[in-house]
N, C-alpha and C positions, 0 to 999 in steps of 0.2 A: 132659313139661311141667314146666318149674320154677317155683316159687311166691316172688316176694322179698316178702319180708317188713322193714320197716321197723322199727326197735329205737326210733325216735324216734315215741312216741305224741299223741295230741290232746293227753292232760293235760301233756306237756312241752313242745307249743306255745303252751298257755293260757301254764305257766309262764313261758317264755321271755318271750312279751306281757308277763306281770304285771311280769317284771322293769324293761324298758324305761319300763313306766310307774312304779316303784319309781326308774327312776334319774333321771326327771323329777322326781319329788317330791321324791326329797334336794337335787336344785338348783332346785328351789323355798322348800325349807325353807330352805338356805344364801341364796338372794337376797333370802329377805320381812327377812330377818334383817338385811342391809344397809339394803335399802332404808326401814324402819322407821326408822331412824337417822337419815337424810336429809329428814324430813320432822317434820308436828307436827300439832297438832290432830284436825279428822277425819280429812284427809289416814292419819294417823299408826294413830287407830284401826283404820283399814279396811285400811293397811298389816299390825296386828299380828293384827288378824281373819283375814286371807288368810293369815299365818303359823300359825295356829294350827289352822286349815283344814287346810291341807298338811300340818301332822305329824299332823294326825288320818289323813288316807288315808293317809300312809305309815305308819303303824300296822297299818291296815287291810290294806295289801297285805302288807305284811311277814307277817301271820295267814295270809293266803289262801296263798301259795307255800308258807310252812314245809308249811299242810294238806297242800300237792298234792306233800312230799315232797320240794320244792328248797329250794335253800338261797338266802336273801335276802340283795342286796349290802350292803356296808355304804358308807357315803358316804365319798364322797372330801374329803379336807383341804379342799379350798377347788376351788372353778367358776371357768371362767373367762366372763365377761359379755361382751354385745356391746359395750359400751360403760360408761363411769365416770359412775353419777347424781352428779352434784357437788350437784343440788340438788334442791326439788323434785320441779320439772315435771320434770325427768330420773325421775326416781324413777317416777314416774306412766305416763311412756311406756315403763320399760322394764318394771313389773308388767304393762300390758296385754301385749306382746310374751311375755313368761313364759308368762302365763294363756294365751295362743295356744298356745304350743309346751307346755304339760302338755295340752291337748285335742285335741293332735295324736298326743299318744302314749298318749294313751287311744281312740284311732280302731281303731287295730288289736284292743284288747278288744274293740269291739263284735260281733267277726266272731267272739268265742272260742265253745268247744263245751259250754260250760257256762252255763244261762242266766242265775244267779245271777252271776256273772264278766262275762255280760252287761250285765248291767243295772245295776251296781256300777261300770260304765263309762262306759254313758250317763248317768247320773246324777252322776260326776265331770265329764266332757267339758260338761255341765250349767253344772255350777257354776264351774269354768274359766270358760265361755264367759262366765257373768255376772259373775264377775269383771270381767271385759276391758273387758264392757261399762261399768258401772260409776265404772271408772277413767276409761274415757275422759272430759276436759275437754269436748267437746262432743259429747252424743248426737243420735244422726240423729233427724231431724223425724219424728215419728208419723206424718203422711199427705205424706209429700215431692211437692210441687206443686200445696196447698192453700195456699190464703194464711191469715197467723199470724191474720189477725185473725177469720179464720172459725171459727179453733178455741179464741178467748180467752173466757173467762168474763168479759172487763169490754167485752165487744163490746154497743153498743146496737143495739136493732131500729132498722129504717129505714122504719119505719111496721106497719103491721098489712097484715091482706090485702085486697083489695080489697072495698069497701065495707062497711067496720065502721069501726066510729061509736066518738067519742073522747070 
């Protein structure tokens, strides 16, 4: 009986994952850095919030691979983007898109074999996710197919209940 034996272990598939999500966050770190420029106000805040976000987890992973023995990529010059934010609302809808795709490549962490690497993933794919949301210009309704005005704090009663006295 012959026995194969695999040279490629769990912790160089964590590593691998880690990387992917490592090359996510440098083309995050490169787009919030555009995108910031393109905008103003709050807008601009939450642009350089989300930038500063992102070099923190790339920090963070860059720690975790060097631990597990691999060597972490370095960013590439410049990404290339789905599209040019010339303004704004460009800017806006291509951070949510970003924040999709860095929680999408933090999906495959969740399955890694270490639970700290775990959870260190849900917890980005987390904050990804609320970013997206965030950005978006209009969030879905709280209870979709109640009417607005059942959920307004400047809604009047339309009487009392049946027989109470005014």
């Amino acid at each position: 009986m012959v026995v194969v034996t695999s040279a490629h272990t769990d912790a160089d598939t964590d590593v691998d994952k880690l990387r992917k999500a490592l090359a996510a966050e440098h083309a995050a770190v490169f787009a919030y850095g555009l995108l910031a420029a393109r905008t103003s106000g709050a807008v601009r805040q939450r642009m350089s919030a989300a930038y500063e976000s992102h070099r923190a987890q790339r920090d963070r992973l860059r720690t975790l691979i060097t631990a597990r023995g691999g060597q972490p990529a370095e960013p590439d010059a410049s990404y290339a983007l789905p599209f040019f934010p010339s303004n704004a609302e460009l800017a806006v809808k291509l951070a949510v898109q970003l924040e999709n795709g860095v929680a999408a490549a933090y999906l495959e962490l969740v399955a890694a074999q270490d639970p700290k690497v775990r959870e260190s993933a849900a917890l980005a794919m987390q904050e990804a996710v609320t970013r997206a949301y965030t950005f978006r210009p209009d969030p879905p309704t709280a209870f979709p197919g109640m009417p607005a005005t059942a959920t307004s704090p400047t809604a009047s009663p339309s009487g009392g209940p049946a027989g109470a006295g005014g």
